[in-house]
C-alpha positions, 0 to 999 in steps of 0.5 A: 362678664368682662369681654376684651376686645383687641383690634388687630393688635400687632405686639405679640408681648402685649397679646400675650400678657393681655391673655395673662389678665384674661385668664386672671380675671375670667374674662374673655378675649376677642382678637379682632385680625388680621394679626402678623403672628400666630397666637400659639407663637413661644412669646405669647405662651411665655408671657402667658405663664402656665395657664393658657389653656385655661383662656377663652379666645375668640378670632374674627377676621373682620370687625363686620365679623365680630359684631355679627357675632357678638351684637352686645350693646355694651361694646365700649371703646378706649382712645385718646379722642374721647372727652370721658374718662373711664371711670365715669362709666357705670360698670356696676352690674355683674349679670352685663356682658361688657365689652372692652375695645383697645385699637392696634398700638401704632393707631388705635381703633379706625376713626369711623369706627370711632365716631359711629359710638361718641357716647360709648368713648372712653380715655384713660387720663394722661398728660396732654403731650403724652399719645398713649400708654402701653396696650396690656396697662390700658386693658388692665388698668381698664378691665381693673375698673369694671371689677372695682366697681363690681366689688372684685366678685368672683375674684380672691381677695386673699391668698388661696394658693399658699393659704391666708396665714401664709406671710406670717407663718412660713418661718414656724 
């Protein structure tokens, strides 16, 4: 299972598009705080849609907090300062719980949190002048790779809601 972890995330859109993904993919979110919103806040159930209720979310009010309660040795953490790129990891087992740390947007992950985990560092590529994409991008971008490589198990691959015919058949 997919875990997303946001470190003090400080954009309510970005949280609740990220909720979005969650819920999208049967993935669970972890939010690191303290936040400066609440995570019942109008926008964050807006761009959320209309299945927020289905979303598993859990709050921790510190990191020490967090790794108390989830002591996974697969937590890995998505910054600028890694040398690997997210793709060389190995993700391919569905039975793993794999955890998925984005920083705040302004700063990222803290630096010490950083250097106590180089072989679990993770970048997405980039120009070199550019500093970071947006929060919500990277999670999917990032949470899209694991499901990849476990061959999107779980996830439809056709439409189910309207029917697998549906594009070629509405008109008839």
């Amino acid at each position: 299972m997919i875990h997303i972890v946001l470190y003090q995330p400080e954009k309510p859109m970005n949280t609740g598009n990220i909720m979005r993904t969650c819920v999208a993919i049967k993935a669970i979110l972890h939010i690191i705080g303290p936040i400066n919103f609440s995570i019942d806040e109008k926008s964050l159930k807006r761009a959320g849609m209309d299945y927020l209720d289905r979303l598993i979310v859990n709050y921790y009010d510190s990191y020490e907090e967090f790794l108390r309660k989830n002591p996974s040795p697969n937590m890995y953490y998505v910054t600028r300062y890694s040398n690997r790129v997210y793709s060389s990891f190995n993700f391919k087992d569905p039975c793993i719980d794999y955890y998925l740390m984005f920083g705040r947007e302004s700063t990222g992950i803290p630096h010490d949190i950083l250097r106590a985990h180089e072989d679990r560092l993770m970048r997405i590529p980039m120009v070199a002048d550019a500093r970071s994409l947006n929060l919500s991008n990277c999670v999917c971008l990032i949470a899209y790779e694991v499901l990849k490589q476990q061959n999107f198990e779980g996830l439809a691959t056709q439409e189910e809601i309207k029917g697998n015919d549906f594009l070629f058949n509405e008109d008839k």
